[in-house]
The first five atom37 places (N, CA, C, CB, O) and aatype in JSON, in Angstrom:
{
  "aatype": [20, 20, 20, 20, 20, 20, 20, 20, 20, 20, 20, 20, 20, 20, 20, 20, 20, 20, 20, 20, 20, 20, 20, 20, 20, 20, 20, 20, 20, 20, 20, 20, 20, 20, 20, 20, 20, 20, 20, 20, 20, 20, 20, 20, 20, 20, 20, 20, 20, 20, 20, 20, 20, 20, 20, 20, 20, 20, 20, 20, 20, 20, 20, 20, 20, 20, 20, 20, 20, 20, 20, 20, 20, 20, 20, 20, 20, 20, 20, 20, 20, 20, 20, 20, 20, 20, 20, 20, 20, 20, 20, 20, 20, 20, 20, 20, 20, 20, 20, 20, 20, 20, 20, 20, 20, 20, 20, 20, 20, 20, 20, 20, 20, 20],
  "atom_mask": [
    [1, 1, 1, 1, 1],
    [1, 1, 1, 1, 1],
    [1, 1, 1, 1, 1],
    [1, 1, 1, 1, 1],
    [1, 1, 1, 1, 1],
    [1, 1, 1, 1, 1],
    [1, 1, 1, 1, 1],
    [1, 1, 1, 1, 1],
    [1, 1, 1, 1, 1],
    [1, 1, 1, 1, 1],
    [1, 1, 1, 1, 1],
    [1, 1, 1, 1, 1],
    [1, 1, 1, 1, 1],
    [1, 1, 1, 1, 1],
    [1, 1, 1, 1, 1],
    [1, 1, 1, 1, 1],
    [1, 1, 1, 1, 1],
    [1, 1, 1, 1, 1],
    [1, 1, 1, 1, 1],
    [1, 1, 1, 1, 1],
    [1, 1, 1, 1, 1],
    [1, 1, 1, 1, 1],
    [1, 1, 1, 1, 1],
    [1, 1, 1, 1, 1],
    [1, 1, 1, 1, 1],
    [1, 1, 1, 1, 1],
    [1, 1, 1, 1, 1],
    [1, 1, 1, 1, 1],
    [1, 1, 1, 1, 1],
    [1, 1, 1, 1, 1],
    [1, 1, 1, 1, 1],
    [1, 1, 1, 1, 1],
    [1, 1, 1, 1, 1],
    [1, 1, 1, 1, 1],
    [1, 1, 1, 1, 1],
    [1, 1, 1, 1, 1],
    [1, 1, 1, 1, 1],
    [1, 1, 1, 1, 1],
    [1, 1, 1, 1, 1],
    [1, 1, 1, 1, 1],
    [1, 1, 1, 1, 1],
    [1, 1, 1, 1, 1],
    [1, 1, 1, 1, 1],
    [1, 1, 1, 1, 1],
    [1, 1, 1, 1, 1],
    [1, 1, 1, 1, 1],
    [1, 1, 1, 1, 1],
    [1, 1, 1, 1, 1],
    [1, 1, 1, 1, 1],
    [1, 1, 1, 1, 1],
    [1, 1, 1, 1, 1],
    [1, 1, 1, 1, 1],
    [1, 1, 1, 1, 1],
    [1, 1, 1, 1, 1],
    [1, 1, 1, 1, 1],
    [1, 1, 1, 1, 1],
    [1, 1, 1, 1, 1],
    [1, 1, 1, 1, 1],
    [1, 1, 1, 1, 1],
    [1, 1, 1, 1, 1],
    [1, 1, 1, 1, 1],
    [1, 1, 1, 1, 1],
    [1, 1, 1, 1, 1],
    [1, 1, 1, 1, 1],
    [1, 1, 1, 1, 1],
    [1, 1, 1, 1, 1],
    [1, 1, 1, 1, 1],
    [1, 1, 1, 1, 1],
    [1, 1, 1, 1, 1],
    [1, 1, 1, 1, 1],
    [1, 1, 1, 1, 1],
    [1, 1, 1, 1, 1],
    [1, 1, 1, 1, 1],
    [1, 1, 1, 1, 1],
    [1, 1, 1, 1, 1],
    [1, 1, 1, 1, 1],
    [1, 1, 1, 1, 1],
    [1, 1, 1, 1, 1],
    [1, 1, 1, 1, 1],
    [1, 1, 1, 1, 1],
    [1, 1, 1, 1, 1],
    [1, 1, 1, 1, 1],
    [1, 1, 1, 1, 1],
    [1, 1, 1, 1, 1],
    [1, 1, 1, 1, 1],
    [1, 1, 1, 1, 1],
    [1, 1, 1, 1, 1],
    [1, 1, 1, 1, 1],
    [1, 1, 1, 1, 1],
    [1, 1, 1, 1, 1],
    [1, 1, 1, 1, 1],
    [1, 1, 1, 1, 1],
    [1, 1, 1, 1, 1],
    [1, 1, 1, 1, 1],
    [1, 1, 1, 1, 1],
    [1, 1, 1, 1, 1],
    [1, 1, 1, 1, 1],
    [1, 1, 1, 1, 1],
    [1, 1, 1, 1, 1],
    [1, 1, 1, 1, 1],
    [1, 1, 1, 1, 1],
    [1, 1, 1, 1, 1],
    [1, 1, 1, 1, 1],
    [1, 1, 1, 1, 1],
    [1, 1, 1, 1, 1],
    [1, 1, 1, 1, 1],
    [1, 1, 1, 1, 1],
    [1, 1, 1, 1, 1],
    [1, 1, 1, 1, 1],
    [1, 1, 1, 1, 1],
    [1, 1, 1, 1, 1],
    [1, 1, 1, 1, 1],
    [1, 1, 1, 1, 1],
    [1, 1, 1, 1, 1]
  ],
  "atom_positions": [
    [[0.86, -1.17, 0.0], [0.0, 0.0, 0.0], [0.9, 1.24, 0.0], [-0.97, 0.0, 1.23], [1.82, 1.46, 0.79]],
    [[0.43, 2.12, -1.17], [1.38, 3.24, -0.82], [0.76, 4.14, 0.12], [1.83, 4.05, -2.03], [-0.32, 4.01, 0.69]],
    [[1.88, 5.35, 0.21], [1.81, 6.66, 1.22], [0.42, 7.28, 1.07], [2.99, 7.87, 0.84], [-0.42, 7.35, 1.96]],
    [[0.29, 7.76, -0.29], [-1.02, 8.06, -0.47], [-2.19, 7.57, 0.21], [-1.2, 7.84, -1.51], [-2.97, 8.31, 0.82]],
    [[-2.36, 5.87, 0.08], [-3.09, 5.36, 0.21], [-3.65, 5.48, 1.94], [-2.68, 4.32, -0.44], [-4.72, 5.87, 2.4]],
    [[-2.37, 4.92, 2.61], [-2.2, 5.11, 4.05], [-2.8, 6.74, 4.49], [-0.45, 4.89, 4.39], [-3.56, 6.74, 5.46]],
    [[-2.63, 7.53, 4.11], [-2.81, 8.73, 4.15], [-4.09, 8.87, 4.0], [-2.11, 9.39, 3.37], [-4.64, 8.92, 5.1]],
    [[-4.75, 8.94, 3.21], [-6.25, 8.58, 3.14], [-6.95, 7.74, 4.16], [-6.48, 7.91, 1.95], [-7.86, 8.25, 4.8]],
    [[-6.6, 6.48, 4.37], [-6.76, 6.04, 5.67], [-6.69, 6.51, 6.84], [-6.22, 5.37, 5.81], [-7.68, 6.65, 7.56]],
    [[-5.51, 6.83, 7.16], [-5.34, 7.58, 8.59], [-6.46, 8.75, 8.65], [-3.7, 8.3, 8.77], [-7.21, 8.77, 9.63]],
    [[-6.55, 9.64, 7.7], [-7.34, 10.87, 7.46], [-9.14, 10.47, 8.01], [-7.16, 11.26, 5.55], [-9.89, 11.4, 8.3]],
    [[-9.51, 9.28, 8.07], [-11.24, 8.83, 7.6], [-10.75, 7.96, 9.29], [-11.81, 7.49, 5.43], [-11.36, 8.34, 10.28]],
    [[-9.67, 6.86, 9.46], [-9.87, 6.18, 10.88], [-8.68, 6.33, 11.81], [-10.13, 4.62, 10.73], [-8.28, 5.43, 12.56]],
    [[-7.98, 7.88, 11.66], [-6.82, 7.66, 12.7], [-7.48, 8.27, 13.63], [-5.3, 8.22, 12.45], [-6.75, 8.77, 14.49]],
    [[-9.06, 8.48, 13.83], [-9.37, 9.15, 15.36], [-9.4, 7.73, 16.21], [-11.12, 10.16, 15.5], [-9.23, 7.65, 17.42]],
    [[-9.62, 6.83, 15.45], [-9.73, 5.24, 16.18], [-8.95, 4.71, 16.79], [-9.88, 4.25, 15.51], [-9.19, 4.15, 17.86]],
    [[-7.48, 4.81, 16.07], [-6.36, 4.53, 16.79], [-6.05, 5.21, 18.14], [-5.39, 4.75, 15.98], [-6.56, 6.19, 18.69]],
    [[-4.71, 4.1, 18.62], [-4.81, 5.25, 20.23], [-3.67, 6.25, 19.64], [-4.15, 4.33, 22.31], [-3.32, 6.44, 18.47]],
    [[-3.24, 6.8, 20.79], [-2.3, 8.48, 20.91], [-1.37, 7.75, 20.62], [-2.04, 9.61, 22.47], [-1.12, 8.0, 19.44]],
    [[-0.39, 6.64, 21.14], [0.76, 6.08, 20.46], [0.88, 5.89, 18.61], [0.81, 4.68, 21.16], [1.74, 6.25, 17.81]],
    [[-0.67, 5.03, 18.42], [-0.31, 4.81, 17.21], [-0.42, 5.92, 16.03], [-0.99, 3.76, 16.94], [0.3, 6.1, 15.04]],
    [[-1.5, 6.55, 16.46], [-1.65, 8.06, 15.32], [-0.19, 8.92, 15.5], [-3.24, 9.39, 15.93], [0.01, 9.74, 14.6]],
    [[0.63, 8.84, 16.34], [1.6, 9.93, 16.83], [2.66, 9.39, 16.22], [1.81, 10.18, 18.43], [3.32, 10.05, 15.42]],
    [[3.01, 7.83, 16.59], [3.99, 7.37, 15.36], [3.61, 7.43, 14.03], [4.36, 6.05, 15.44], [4.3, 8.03, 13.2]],
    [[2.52, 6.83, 13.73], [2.14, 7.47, 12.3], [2.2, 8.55, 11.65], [1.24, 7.44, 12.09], [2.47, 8.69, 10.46]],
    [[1.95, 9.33, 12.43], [1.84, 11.04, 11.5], [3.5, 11.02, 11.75], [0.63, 12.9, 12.48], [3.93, 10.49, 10.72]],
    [[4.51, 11.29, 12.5], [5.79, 11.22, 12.43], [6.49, 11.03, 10.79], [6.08, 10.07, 13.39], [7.14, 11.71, 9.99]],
    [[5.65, 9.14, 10.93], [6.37, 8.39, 10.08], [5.94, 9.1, 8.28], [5.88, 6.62, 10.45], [6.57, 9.36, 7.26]],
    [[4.66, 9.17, 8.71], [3.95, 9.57, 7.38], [3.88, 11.11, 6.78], [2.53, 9.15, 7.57], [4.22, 11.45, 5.64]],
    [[3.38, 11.93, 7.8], [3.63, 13.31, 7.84], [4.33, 14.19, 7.59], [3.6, 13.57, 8.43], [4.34, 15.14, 6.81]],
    [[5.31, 13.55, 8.77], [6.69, 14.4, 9.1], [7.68, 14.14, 8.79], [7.04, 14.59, 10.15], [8.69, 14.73, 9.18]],
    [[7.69, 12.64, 7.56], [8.49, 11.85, 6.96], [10.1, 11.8, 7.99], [8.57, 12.47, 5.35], [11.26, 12.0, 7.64]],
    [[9.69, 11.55, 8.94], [10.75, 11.4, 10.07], [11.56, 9.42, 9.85], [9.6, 11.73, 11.98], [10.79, 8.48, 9.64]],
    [[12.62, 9.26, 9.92], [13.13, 7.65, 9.47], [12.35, 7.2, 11.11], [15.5, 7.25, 9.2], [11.82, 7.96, 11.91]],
    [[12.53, 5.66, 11.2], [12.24, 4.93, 12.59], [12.95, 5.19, 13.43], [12.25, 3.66, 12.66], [12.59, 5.06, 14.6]],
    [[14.19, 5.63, 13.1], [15.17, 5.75, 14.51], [14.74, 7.06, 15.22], [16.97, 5.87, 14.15], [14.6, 7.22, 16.43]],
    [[14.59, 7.83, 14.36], [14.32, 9.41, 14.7], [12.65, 9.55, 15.42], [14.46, 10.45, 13.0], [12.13, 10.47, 16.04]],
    [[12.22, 8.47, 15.08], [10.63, 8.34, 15.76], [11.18, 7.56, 17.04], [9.21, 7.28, 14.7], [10.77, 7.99, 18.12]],
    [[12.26, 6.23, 17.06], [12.09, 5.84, 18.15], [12.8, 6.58, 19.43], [12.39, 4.64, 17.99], [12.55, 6.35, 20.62]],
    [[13.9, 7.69, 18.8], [14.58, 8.92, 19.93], [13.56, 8.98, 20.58], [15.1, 10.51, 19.46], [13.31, 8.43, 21.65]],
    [[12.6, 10.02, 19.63], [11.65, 10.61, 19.79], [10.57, 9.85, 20.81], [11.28, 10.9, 18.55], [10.01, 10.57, 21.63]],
    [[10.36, 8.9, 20.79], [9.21, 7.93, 21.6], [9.77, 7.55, 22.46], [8.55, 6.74, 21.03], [9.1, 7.14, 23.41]],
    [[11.48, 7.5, 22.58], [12.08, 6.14, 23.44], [11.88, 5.04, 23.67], [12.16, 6.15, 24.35], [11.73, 4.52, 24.77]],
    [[11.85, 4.34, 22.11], [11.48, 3.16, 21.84], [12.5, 2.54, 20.7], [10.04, 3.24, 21.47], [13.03, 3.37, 19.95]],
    [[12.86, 0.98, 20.49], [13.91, 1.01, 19.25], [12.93, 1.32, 18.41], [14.83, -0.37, 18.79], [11.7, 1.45, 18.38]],
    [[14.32, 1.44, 17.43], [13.55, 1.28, 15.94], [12.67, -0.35, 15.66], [14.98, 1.42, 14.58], [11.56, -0.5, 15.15]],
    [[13.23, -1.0, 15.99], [12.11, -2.1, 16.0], [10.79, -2.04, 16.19], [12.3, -2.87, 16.79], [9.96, -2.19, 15.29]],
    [[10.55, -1.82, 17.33], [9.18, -1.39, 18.21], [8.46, -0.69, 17.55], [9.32, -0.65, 19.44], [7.28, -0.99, 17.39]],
    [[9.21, 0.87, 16.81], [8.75, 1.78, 16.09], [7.94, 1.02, 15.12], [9.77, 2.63, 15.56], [6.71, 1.11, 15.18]],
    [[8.58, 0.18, 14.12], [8.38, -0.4, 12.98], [7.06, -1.77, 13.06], [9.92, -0.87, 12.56], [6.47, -2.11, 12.04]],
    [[6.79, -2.36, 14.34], [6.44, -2.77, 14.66], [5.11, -2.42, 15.0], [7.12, -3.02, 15.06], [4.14, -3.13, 14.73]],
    [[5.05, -1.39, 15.55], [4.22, -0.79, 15.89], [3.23, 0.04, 14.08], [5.07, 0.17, 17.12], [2.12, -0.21, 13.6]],
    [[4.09, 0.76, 13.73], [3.66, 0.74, 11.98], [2.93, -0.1, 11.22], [4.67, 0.63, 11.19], [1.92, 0.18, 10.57]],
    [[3.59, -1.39, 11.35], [2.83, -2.15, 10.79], [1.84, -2.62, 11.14], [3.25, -2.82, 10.51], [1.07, -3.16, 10.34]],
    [[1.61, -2.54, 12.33], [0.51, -3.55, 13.19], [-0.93, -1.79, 12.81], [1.32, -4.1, 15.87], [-2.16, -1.81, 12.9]],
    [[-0.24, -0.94, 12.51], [-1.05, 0.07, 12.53], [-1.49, 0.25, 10.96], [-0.34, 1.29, 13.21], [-2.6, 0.62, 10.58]],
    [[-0.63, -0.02, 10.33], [-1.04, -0.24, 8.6], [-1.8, -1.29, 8.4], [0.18, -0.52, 7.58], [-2.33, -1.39, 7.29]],
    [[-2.14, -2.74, 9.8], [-3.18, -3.46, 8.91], [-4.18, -3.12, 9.89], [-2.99, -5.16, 8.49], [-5.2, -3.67, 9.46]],
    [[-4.53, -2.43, 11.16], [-5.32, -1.9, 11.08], [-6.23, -1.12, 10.62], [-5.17, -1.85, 11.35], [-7.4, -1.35, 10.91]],
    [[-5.9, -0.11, 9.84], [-6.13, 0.68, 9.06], [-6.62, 0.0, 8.09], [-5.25, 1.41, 8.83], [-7.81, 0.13, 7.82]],
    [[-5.84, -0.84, 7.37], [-6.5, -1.89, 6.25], [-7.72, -2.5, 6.38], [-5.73, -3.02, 6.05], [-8.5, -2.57, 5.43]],
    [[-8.1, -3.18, 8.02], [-9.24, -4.07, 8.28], [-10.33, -3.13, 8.16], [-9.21, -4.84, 9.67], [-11.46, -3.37, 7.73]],
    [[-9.71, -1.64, 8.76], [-10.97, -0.33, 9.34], [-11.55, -0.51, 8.1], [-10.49, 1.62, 9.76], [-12.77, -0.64, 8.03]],
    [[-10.56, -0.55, 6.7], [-11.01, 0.26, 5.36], [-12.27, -0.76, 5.07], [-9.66, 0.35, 3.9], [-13.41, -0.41, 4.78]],
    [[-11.76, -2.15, 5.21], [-12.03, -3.74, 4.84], [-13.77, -3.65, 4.99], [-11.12, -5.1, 6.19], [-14.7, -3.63, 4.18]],
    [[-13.66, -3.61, 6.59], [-14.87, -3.21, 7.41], [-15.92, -2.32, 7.01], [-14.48, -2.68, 8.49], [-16.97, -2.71, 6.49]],
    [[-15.65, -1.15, 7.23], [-16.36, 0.64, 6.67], [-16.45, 0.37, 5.3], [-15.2, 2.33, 6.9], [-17.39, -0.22, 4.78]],
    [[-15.32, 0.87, 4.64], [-15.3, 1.21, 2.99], [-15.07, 2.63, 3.08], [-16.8, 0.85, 2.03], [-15.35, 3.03, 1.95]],
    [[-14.69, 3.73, 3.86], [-14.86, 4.93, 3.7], [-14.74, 5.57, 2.89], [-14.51, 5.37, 4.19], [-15.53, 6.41, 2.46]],
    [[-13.05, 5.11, 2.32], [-12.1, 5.27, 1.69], [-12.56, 5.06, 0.06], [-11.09, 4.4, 2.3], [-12.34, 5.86, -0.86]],
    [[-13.14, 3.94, -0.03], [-13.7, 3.38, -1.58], [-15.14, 4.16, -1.83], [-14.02, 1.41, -1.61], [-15.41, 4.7, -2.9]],
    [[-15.97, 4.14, -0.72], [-17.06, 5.05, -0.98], [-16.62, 6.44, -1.78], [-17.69, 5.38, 0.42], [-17.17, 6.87, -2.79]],
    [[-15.77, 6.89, -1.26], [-15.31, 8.13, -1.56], [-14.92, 8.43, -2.42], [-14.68, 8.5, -1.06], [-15.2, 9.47, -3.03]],
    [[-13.99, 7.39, -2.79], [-13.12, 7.46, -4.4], [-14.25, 7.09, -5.44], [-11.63, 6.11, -4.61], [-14.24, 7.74, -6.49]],
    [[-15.19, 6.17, -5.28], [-16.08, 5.96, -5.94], [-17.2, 7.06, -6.66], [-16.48, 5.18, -5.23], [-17.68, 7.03, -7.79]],
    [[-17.52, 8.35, -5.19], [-18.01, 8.78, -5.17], [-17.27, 10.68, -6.09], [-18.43, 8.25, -3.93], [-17.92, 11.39, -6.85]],
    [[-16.14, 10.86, -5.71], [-15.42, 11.28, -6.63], [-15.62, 11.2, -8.4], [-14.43, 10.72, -6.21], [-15.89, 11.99, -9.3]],
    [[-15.38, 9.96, -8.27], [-15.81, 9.43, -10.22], [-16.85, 10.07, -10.74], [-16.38, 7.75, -10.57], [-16.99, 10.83, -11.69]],
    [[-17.75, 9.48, -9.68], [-18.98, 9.52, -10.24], [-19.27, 11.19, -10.65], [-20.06, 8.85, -9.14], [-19.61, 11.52, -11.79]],
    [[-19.01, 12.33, -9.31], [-19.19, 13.32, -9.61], [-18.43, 13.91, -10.84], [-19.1, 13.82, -8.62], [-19.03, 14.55, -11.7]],
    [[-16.96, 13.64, -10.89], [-16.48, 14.05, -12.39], [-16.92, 13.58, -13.66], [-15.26, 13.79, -12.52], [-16.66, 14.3, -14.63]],
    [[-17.92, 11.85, -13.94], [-18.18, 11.49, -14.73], [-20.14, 12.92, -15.04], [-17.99, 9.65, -14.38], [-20.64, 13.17, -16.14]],
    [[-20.45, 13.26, -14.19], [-21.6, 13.62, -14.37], [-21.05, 15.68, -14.77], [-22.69, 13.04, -12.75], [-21.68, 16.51, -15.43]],
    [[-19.59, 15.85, -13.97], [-19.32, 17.19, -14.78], [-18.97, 16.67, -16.07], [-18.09, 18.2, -14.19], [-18.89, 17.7, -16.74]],
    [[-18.81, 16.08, -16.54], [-18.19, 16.09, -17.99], [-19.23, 15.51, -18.69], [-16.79, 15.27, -18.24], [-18.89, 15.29, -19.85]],
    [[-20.46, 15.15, -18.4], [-21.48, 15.32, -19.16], [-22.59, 16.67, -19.13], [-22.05, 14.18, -18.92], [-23.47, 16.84, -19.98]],
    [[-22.3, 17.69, -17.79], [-22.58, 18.93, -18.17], [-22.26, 19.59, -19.0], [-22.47, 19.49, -17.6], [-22.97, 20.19, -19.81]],
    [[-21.09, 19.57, -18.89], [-19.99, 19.99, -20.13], [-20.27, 19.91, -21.56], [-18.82, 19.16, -20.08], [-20.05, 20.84, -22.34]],
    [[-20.84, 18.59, -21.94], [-21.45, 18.69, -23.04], [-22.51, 19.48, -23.33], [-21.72, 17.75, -23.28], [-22.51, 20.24, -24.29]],
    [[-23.52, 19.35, -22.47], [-24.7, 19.4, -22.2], [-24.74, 21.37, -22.38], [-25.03, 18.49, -20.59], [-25.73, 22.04, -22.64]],
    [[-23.64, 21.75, -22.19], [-23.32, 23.01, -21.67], [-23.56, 23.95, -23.23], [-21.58, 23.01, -20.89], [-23.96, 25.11, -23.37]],
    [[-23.09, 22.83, -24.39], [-22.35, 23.0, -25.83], [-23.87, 23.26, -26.55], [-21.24, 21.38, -26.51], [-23.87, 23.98, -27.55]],
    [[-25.3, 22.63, -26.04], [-26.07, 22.68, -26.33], [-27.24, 24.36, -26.58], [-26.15, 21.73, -25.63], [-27.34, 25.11, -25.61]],
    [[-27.92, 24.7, -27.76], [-28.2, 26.26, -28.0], [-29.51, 26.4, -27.31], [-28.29, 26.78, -29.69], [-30.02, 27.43, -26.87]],
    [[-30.03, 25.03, -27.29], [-31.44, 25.12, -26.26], [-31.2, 25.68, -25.02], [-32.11, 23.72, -25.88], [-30.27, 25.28, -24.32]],
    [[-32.08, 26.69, -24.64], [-31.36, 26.7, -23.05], [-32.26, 26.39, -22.41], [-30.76, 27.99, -22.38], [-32.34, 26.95, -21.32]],
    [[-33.2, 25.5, -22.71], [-33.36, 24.44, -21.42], [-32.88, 23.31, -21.08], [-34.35, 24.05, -21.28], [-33.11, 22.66, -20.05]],
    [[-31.93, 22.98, -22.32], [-30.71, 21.92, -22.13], [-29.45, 22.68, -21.25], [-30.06, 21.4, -23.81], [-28.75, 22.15, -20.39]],
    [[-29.4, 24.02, -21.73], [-28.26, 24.84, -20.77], [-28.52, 24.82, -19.57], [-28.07, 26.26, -20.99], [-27.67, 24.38, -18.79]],
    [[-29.56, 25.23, -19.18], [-30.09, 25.48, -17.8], [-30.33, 24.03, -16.77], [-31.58, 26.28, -18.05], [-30.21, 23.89, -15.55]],
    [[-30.72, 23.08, -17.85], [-30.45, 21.42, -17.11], [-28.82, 21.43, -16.39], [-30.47, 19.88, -18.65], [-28.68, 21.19, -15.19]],
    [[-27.86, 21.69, -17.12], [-26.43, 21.1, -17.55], [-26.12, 22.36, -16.04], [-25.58, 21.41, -19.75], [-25.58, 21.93, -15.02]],
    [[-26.42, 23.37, -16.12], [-26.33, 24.31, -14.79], [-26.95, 23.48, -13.58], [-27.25, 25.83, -14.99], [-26.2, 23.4, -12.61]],
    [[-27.98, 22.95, -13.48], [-28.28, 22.33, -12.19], [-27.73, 21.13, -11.91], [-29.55, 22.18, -12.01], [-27.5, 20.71, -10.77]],
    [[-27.49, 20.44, -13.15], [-26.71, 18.85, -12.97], [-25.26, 19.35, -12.38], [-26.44, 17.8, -14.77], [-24.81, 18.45, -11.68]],
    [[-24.42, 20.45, -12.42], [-22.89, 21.23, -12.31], [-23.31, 21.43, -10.49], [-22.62, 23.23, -13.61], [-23.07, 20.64, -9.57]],
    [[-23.91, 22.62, -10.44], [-24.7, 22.68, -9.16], [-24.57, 21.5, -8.13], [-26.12, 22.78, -9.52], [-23.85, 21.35, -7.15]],
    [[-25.61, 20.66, -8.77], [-25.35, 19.48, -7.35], [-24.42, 18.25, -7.2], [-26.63, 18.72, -7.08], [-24.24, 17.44, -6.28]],
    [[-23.8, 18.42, -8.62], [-22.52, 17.6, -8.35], [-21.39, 18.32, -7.62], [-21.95, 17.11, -9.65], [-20.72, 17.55, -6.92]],
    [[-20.99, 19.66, -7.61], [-20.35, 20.47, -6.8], [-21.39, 20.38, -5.58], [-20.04, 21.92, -7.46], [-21.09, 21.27, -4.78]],
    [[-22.33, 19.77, -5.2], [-22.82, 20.15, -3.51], [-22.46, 18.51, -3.27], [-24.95, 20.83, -3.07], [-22.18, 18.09, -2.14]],
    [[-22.49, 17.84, -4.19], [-21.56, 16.32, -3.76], [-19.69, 16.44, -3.52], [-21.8, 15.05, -5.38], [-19.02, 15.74, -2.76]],
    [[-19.32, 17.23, -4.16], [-18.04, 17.2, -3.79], [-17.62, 18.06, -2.17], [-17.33, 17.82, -5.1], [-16.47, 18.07, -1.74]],
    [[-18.67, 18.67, -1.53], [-18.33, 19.28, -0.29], [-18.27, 18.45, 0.64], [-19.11, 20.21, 0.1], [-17.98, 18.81, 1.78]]
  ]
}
């Protein structure tokens, strides 16, 4: 899983995690800090650090597994760009009650992206 991905995750279920694991995470992910410099920082080895990461990356994975937050979202993304780019057409049209459609379809796909 990349950074991105993790990132998105943490963003939708790192209120779930406890204060250890969101705190090494954002470090690791955030603050692009290496493990040793997280485990100074924690007073923990780098092992532990890393250990702790991972056990927090498949959490995050099961949260996603579980919920879907993450896929709802991206899903839900598409969808709104697939419906601007048929305003868009819609836009090209001299009727303007085809114009004025293609304005309200723009409208509430921008009140889906908030």
């Amino acid at each position: 899983m990349d950074a991105l991905e993790l990132a998105l995750l943490f963003d939708y279920y790192g209120g779930m995690l406890t204060d250890k694991q969101r705190d090494c995470f954002d470090m690791r992910y955030n603050q692009d800090l290496s493990l040793g410099e997280i485990g100074e920082i924690m007073g923990v080895s780098r092992q532990a650090v890393n250990d702790n990461l991972t056990r927090t990356e498949a959490l995050l994975r099961r949260m996603e597994e579980n919920i879907g937050c993450v896929k709802r979202d991206m899903l839900t993304r598409r969808a709104v760009q697939e419906i601007l780019d048929a305003a868009t057409v819609l836009d090209a049209s001299s009727d303007p009650a085809v114009f004025a459609t293609a304005q309200r379809i723009r409208a509430a796909a921008h009140l889906l992206e908030e």
